[in-house]
Backbone as ProteinMPNN parsed JSONL, in Angstrom:
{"seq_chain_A": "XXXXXXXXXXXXXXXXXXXXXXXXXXXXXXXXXXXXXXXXXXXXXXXXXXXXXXXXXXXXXXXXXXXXXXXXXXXXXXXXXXXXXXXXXXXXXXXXXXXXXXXXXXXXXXXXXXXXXXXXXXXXXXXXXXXXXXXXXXXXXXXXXXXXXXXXXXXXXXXXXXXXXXXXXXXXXXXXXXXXXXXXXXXXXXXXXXXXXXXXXXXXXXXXXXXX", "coords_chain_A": {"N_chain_A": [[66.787, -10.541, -81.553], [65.163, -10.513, -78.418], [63.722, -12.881, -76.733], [60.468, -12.835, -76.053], [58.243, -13.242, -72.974], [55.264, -15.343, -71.875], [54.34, -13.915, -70.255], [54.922, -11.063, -70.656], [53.664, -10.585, -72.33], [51.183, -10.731, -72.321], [48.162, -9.152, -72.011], [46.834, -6.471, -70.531], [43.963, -5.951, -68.54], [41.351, -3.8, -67.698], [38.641, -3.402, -65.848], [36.232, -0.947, -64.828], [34.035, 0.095, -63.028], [31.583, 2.205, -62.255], [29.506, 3.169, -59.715], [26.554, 4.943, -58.873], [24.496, 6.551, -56.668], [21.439, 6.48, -56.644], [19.193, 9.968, -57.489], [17.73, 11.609, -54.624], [14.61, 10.411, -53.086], [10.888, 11.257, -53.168], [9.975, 11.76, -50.383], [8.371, 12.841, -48.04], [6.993, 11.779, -45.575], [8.83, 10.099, -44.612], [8.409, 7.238, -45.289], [9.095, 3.51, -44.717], [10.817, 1.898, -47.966], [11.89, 0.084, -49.25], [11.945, -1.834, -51.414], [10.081, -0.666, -52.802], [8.275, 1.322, -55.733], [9.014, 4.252, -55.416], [8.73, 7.74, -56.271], [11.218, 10.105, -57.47], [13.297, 13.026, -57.006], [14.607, 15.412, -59.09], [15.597, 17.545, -58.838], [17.363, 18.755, -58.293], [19.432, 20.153, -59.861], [22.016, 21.595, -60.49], [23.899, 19.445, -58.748], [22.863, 17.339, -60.065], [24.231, 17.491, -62.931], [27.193, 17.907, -61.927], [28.118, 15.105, -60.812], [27.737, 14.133, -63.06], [29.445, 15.188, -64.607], [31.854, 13.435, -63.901], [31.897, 11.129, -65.111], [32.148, 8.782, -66.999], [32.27, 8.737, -70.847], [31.168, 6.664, -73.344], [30.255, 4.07, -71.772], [28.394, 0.957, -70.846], [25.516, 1.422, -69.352], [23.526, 0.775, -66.911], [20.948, 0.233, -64.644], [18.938, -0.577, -61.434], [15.729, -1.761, -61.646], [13.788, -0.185, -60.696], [11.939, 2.912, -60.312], [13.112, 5.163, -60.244], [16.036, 4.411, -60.082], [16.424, 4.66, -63.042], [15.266, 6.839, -64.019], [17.214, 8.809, -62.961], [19.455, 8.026, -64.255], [18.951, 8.402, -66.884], [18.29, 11.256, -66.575], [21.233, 12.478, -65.858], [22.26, 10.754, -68.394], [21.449, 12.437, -70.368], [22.687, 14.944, -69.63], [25.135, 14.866, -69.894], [24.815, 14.187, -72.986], [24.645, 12.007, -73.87], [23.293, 8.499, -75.158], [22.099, 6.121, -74.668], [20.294, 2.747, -74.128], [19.728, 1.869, -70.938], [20.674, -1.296, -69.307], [17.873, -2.611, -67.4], [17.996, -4.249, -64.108], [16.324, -6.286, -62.306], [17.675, -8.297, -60.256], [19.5, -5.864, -59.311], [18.018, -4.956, -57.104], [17.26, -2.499, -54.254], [17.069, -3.551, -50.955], [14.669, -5.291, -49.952], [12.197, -4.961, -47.708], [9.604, -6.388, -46.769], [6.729, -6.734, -45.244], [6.835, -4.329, -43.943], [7.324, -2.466, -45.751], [6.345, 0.909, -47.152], [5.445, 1.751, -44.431], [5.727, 3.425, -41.67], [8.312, 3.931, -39.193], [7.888, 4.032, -37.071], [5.283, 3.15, -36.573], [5.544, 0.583, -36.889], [5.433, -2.936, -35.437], [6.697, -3.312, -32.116], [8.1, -5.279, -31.347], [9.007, -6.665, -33.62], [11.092, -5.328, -34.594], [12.67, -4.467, -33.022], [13.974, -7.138, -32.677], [14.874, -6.88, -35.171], [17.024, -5.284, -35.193], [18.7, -6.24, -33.114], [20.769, -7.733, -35.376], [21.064, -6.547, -37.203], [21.997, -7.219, -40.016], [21.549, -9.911, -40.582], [19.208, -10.89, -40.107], [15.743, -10.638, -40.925], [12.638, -8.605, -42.323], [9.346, -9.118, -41.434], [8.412, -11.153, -44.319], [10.255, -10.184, -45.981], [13.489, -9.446, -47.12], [16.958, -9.935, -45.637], [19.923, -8.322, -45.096], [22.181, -9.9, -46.15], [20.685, -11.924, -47.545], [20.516, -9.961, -49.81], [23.109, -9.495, -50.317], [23.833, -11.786, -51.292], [22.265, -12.27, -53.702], [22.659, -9.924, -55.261], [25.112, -10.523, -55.918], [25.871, -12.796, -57.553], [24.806, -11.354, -59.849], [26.049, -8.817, -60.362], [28.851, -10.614, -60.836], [28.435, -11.561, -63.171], [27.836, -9.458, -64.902], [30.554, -8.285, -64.843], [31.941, -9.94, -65.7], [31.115, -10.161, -68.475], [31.065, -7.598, -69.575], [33.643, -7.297, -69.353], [36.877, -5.52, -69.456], [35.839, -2.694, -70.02], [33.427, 0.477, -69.133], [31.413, 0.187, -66.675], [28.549, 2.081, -65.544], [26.436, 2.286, -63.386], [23.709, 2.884, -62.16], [22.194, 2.598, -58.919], [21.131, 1.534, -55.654], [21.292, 2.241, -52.32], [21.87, 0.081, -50.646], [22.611, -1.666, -52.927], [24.912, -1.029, -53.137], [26.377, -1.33, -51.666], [26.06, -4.226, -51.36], [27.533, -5.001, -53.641], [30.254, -3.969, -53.233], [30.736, -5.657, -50.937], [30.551, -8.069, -52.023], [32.461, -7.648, -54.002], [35.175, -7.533, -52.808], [35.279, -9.098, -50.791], [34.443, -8.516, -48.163], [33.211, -8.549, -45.001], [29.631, -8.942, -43.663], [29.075, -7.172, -42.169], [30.822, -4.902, -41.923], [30.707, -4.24, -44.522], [28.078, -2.795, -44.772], [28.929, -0.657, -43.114], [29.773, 1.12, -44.51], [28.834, 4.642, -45.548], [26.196, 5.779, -47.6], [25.786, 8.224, -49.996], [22.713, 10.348, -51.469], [22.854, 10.393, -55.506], [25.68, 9.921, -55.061], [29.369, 9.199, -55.647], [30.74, 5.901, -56.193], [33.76, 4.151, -57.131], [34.896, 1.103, -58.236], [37.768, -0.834, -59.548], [38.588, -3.572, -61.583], [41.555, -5.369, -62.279], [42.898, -7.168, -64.474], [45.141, -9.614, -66.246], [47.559, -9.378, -64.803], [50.143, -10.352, -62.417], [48.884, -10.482, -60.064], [45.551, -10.781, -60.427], [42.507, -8.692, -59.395], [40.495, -6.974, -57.535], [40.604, -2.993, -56.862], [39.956, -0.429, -55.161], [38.895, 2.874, -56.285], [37.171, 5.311, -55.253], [35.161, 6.141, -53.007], [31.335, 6.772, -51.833], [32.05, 9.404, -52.879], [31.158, 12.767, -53.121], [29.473, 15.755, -54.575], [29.004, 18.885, -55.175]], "CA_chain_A": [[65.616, -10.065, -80.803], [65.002, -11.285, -77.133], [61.854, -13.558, -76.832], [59.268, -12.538, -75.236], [57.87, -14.4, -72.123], [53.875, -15.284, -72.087], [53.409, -12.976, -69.24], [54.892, -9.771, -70.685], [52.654, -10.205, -73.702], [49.895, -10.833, -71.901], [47.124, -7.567, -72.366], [46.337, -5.923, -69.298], [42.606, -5.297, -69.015], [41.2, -2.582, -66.646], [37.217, -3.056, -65.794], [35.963, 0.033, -64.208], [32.401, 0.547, -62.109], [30.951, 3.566, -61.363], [28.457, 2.947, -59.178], [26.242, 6.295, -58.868], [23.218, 5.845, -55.749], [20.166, 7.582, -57.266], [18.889, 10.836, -56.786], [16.567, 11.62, -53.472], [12.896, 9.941, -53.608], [10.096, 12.208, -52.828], [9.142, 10.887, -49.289], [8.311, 13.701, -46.583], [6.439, 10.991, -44.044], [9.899, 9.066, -43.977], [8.446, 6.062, -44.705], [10.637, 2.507, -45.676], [10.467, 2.489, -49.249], [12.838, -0.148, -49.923], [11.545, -1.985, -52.962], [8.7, 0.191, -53.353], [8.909, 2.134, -56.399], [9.108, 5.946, -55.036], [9.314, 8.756, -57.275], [12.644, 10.769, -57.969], [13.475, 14.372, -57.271], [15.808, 15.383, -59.879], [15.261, 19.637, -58.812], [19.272, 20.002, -57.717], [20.701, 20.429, -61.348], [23.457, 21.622, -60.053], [24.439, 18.483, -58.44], [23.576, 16.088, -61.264], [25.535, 18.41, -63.296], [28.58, 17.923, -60.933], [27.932, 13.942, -60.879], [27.652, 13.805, -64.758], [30.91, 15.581, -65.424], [32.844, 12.844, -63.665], [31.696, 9.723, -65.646], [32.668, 8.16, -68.841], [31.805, 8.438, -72.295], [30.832, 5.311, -74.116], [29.902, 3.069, -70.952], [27.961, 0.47, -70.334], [24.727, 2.237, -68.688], [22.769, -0.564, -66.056], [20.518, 0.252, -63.341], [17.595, -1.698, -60.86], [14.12, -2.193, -62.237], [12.688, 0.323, -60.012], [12.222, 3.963, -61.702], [14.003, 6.495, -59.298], [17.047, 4.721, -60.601], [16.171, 4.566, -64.032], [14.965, 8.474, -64.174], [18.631, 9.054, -62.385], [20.758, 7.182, -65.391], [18.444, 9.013, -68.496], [18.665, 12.534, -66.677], [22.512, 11.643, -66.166], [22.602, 10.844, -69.873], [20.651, 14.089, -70.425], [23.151, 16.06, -69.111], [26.211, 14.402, -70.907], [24.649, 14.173, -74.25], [24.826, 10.367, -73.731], [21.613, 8.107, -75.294], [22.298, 4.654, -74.854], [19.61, 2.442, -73.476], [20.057, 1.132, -69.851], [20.648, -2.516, -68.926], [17.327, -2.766, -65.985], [18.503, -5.878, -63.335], [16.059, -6.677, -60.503], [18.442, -8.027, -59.202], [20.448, -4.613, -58.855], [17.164, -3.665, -56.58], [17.573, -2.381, -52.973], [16.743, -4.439, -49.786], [13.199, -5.456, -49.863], [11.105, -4.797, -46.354], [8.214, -6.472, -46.921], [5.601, -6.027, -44.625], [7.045, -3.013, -43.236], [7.546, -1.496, -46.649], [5.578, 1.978, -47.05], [5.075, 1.889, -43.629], [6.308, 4.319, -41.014], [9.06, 3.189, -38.098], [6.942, 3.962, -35.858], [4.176, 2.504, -36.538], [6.201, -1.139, -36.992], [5.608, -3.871, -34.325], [7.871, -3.232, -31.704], [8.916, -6.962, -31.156], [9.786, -7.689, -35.205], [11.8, -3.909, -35.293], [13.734, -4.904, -31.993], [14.582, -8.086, -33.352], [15.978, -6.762, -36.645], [18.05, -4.346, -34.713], [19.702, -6.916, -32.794], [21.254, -8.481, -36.092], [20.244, -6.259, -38.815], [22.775, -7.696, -40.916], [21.294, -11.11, -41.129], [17.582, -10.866, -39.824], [14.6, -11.041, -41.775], [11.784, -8.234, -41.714], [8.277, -10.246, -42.149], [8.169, -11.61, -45.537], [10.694, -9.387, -46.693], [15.213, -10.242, -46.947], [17.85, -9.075, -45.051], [20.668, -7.727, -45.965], [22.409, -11.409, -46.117], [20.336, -12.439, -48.782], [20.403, -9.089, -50.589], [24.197, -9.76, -50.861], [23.965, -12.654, -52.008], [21.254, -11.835, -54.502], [23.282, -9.325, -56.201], [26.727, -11.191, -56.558], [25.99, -13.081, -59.378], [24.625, -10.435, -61.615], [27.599, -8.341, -60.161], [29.507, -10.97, -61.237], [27.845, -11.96, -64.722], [28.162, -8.086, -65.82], [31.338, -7.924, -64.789], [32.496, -11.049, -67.057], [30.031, -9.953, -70.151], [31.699, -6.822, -70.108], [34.989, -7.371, -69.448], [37.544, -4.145, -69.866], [34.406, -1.41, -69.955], [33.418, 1.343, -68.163], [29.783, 0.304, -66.487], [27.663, 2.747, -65.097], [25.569, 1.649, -62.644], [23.093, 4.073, -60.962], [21.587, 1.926, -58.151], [20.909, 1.93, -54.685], [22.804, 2.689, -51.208], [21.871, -1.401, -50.239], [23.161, -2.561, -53.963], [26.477, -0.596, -53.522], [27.139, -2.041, -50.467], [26.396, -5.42, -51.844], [28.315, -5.217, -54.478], [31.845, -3.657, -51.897], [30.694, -6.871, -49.933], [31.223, -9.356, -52.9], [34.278, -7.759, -54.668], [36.105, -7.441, -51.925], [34.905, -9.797, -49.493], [33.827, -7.931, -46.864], [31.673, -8.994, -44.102], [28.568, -8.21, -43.867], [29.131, -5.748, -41.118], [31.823, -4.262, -42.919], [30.105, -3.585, -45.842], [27.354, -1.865, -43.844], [29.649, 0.294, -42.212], [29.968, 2.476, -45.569], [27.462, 5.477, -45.649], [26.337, 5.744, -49.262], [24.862, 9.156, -49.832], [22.268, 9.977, -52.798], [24.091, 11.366, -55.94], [27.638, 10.284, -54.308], [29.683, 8.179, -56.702], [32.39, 5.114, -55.753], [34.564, 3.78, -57.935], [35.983, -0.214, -58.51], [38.412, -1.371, -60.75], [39.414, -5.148, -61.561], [42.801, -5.443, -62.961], [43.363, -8.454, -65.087], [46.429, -9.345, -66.89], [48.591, -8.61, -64.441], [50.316, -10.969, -61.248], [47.937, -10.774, -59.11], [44.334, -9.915, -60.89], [42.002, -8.368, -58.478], [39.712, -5.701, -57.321], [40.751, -2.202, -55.823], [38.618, 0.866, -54.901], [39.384, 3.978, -56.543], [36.573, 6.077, -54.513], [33.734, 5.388, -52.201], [30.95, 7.74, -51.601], [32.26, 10.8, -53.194], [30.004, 13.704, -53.506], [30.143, 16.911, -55.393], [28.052, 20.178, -54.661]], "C_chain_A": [[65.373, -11.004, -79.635], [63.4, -12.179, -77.096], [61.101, -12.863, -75.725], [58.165, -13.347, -74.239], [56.141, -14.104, -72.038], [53.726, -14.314, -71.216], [53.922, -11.421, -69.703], [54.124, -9.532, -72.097], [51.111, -10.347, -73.91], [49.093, -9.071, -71.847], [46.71, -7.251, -70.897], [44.73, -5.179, -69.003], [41.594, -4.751, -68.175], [39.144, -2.596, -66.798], [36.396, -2.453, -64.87], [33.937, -0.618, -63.993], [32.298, 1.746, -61.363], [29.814, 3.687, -60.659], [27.738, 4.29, -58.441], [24.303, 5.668, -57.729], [22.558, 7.203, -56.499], [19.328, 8.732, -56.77], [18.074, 10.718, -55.416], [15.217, 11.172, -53.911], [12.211, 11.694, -52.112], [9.282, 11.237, -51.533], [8.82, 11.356, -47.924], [7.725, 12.934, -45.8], [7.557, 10.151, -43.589], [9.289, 7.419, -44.037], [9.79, 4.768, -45.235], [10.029, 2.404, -46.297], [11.756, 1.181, -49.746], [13.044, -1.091, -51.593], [10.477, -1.604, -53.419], [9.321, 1.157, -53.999], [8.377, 3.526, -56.05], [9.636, 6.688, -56.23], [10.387, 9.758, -56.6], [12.428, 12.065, -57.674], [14.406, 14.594, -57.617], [15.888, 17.232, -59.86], [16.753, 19.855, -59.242], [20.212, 19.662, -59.142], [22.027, 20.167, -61.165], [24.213, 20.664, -59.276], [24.567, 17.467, -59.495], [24.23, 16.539, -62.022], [26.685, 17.669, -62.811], [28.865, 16.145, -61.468], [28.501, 13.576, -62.035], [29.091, 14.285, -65.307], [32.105, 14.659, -65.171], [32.591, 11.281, -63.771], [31.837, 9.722, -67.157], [32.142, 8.544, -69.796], [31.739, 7.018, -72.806], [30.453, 4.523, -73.237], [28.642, 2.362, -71.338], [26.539, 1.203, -69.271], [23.608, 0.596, -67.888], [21.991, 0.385, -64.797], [19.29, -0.605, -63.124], [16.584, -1.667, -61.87], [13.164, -1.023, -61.788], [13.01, 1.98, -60.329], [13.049, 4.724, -61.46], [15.722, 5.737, -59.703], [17.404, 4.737, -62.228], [16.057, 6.352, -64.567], [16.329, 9.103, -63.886], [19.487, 9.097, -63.485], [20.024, 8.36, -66.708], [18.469, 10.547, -67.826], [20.505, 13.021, -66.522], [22.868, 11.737, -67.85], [22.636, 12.088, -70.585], [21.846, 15.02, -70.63], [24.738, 16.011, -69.768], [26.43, 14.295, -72.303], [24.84, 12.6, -74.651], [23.644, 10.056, -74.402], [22.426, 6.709, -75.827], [21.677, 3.876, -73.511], [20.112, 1.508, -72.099], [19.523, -0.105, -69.412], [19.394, -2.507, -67.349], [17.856, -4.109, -65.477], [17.565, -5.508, -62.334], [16.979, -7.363, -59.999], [19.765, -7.475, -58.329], [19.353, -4.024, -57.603], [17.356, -3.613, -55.256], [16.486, -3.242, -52.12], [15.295, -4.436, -49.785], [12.957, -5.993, -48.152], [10.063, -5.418, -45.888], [7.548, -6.572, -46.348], [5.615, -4.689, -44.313], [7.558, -1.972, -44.903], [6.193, -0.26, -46.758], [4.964, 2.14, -45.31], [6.03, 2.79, -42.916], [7.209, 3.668, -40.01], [8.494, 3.248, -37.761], [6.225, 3.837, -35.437], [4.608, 0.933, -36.784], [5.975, -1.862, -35.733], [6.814, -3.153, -33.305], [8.727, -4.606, -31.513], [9.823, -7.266, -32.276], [11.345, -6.473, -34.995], [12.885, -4.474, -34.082], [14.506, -6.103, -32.686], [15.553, -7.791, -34.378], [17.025, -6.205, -35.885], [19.405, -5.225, -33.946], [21.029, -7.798, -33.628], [21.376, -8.094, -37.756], [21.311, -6.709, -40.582], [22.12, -8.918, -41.747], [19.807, -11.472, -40.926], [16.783, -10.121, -40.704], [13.25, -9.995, -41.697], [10.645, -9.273, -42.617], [8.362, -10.157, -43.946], [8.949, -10.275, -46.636], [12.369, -10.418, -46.339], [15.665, -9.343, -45.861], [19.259, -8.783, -45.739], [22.417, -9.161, -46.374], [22.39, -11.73, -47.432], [20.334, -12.008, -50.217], [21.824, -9.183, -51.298], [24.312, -10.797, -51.761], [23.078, -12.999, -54.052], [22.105, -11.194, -55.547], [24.576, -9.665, -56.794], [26.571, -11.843, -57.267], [25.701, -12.406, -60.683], [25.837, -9.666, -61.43], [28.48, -8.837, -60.878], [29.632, -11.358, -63.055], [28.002, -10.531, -65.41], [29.426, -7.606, -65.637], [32.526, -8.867, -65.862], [32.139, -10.626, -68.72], [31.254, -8.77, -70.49], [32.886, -6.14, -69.61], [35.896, -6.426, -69.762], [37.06, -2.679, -70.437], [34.436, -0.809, -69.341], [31.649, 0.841, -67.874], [29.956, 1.188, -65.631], [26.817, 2.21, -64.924], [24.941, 2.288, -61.925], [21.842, 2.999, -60.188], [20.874, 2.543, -56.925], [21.755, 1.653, -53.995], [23.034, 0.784, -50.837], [22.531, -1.917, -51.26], [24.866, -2.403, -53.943], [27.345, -1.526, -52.567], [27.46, -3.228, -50.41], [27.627, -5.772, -52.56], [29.959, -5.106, -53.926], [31.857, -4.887, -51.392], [31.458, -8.5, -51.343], [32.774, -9.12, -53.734], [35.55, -7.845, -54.199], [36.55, -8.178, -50.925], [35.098, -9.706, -48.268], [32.769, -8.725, -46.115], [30.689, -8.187, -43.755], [28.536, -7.037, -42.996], [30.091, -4.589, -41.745], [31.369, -3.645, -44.245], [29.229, -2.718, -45.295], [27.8, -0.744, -43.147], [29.647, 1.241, -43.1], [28.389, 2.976, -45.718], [27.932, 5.941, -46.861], [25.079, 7.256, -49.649], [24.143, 9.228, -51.484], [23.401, 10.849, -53.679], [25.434, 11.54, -55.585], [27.908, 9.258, -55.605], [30.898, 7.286, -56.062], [32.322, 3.988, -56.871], [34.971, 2.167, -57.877], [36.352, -0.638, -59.626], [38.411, -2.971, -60.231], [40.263, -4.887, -62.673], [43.008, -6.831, -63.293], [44.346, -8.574, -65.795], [47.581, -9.299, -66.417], [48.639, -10.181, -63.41], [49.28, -11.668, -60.959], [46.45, -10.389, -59.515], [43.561, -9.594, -59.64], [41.099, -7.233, -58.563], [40.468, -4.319, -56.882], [39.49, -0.836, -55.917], [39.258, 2.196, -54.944], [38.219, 5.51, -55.714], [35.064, 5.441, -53.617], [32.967, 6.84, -51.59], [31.096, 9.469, -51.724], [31.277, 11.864, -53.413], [30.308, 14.955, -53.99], [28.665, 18.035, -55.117], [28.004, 20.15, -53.636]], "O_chain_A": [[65.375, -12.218, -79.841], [62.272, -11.858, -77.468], [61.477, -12.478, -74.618], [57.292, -14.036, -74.767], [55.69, -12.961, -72.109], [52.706, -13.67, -71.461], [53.339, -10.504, -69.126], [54.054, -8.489, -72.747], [50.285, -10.226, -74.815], [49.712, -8.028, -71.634], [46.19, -8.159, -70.249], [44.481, -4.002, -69.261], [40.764, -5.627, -67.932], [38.503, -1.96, -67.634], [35.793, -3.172, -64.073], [33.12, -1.34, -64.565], [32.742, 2.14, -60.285], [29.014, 4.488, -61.142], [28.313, 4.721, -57.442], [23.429, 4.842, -57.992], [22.945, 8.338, -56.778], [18.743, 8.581, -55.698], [17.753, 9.565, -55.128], [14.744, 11.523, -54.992], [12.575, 12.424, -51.191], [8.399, 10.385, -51.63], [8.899, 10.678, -46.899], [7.891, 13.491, -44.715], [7.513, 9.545, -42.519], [9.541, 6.557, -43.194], [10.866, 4.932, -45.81], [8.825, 2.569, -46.099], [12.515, 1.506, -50.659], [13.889, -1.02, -52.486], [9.913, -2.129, -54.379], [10.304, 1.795, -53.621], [7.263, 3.849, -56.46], [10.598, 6.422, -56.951], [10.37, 10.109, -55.42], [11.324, 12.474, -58.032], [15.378, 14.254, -56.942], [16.204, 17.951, -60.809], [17.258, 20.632, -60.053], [21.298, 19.107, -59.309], [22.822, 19.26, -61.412], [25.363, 21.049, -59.063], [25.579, 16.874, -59.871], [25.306, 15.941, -61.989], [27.063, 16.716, -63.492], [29.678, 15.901, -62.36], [29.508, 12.878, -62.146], [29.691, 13.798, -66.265], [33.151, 14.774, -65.81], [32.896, 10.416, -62.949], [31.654, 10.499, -68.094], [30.998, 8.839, -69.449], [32.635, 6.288, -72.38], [29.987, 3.627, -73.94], [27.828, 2.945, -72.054], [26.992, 1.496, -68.164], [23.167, -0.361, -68.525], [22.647, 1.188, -64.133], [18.673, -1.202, -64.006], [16.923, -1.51, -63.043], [12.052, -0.836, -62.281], [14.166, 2.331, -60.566], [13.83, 5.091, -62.338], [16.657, 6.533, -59.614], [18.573, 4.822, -62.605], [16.783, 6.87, -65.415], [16.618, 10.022, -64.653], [20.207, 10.072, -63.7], [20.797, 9.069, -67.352], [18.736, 11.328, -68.74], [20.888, 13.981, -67.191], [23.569, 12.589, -68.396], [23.552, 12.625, -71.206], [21.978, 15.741, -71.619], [25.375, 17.021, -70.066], [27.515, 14.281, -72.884], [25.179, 12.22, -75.772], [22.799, 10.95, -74.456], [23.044, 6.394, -76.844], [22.063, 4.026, -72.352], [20.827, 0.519, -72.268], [18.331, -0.256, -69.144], [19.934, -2.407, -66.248], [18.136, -5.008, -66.27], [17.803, -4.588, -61.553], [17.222, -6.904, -58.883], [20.528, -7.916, -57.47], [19.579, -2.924, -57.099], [17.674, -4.708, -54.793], [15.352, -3.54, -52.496], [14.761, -3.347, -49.573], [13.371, -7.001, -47.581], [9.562, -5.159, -44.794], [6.745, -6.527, -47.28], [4.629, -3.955, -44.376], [8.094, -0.864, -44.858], [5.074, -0.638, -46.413], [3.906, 2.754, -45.175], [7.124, 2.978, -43.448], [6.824, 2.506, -39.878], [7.871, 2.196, -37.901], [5.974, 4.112, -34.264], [3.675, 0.131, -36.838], [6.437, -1.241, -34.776], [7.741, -2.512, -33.8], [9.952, -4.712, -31.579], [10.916, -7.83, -32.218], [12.485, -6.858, -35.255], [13.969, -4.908, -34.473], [15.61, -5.922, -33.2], [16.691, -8.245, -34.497], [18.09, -6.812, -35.996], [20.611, -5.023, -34.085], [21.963, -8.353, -33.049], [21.588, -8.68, -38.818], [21.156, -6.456, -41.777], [22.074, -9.049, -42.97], [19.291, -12.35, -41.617], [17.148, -9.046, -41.182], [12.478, -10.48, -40.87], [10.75, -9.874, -43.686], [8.361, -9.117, -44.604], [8.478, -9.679, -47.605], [12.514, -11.471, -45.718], [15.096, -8.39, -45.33], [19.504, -9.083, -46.907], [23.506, -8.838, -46.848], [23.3, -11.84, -48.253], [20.252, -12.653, -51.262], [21.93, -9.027, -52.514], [24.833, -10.696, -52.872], [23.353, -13.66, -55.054], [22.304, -11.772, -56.615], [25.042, -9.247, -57.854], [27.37, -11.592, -58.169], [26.017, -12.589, -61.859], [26.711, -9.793, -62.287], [29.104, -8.086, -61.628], [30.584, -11.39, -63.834], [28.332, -10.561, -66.595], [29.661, -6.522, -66.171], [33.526, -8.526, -66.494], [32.773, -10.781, -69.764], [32.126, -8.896, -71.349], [33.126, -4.941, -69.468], [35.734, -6.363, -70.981], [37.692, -1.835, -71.072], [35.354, -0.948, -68.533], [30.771, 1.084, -68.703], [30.987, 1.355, -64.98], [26.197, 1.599, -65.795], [25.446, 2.449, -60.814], [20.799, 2.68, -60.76], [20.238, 3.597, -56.926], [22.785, 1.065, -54.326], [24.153, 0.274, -50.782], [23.275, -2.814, -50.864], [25.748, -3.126, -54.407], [28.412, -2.135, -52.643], [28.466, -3.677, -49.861], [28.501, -6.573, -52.229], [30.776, -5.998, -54.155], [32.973, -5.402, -51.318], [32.338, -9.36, -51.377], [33.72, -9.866, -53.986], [36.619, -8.097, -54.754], [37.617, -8.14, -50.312], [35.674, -10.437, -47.462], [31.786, -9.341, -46.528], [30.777, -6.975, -43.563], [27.91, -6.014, -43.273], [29.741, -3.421, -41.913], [31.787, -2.622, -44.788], [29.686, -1.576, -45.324], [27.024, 0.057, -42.626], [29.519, 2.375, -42.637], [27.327, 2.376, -45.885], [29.034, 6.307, -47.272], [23.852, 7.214, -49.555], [24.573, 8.607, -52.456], [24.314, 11.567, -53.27], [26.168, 12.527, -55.639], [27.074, 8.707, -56.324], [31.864, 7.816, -55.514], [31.422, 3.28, -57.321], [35.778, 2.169, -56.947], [35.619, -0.84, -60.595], [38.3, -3.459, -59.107], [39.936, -4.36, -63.736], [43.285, -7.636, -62.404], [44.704, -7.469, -66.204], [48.593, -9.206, -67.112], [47.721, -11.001, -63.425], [48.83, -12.772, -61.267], [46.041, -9.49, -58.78], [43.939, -10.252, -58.67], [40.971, -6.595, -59.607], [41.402, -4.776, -56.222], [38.515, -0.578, -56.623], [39.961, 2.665, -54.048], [38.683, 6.651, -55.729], [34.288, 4.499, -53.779], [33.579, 7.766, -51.059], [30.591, 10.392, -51.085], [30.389, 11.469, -54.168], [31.475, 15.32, -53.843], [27.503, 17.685, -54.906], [27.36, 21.002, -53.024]]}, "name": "protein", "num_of_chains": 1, "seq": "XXXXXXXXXXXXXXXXXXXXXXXXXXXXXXXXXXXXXXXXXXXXXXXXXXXXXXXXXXXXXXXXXXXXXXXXXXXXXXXXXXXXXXXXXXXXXXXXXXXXXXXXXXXXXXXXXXXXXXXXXXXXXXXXXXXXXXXXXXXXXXXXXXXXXXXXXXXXXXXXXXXXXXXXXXXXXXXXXXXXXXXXXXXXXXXXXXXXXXXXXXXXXXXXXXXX"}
């Protein structure tokens, strides 16, 4: 019998993310809403339907703190016949605004709103983050749930700012780069990490997919 060398007996161990952005919030004045908890419209069946048919059994279920993605993951479950309680993380929660949260654009300073625009990557609205800090914010729980549960399927129904975080740290994207992906509600994108193998690593089996 030929021996067997440590690396072909090494286990190959495949840890999937489905990262699912949460239905539409109920917000006809348009205002920003970004860590303000807004309620959920879960009407279009027929989309979470669609959504729900192309995620796992047995996962890992995680989303923010804030309810619209919480209501997302348990009608989700709903619809799968799933019931397994979801991991909340503040810090899965989308880009906090803060002064200018619930407020209208167009009623914002014009001086602070110009400003952001020139940089909105790394600038600051009053007493709120930017999207900088938001990255940085979320890459260690990113990273800490991606260690805990190691060769899993998580399900993660977040937000469009967390997804982007999260593309930004697995991949190491720059911040502009990560920003560049439009994350629609109810779309789903995909990352694996492959361990076990050569080269372990990340790749991206879908980004922003949508169905209906």
């Amino acid at each position: 019998m030929s021996e067997q060398t440590g690396e072909s007996m090494t286990k190959i161990k495949t840890t999937r993310w489905w990262l699912v952005r949460h239905a539409p919030v109920q917000n006809p004045e348009r205002l920003v809403y970004g860590r303000s908890d807004m309620q959920v419209d879960l009407s279009d069946e027929k989309k979470l339907r669609a959504v729900a048919r192309h995620l796992p059994r047995d996962a890992v279920w995680m989303t923010s703190h804030l309810s619209r993605t919480l209501d997302t993951a348990l009608k989700l479950q709903e619809l799968i016949d799933e019931d397994i309680t979801p991991t909340r993380e503040s810090g899965f929660a989308e880009q906090h605004f803060g002064a200018w949260e619930l407020q209208h654009w167009n009623d914002l300073p014009k001086g602070e709103t110009t400003q952001f625009w020139t940089d909105f990557a790394r600038q600051q609205p009053p007493n709120g983050e930017s999207f900088a800090d938001m990255v940085e914010r979320v890459g260690p729980v990113f990273t800490h749930a991606s260690s805990y549960w190691a060769g899993r399927d998580i399900v993660a129904v977040v937000h469009g700012g967390t997804i982007r975080a999260i593309m930004a740290n697995a991949l190491g994207l720059s911040l502009e780069a990560a920003l560049s992906f439009h994350i629609d509600t109810l779309s789903l994108t995909r990352l694996e990490y492959i361990d076990g193998v050569d080269q372990p690593g990340w790749r991206v089996t879908a980004v922003n997919q949508s169905f209906g």
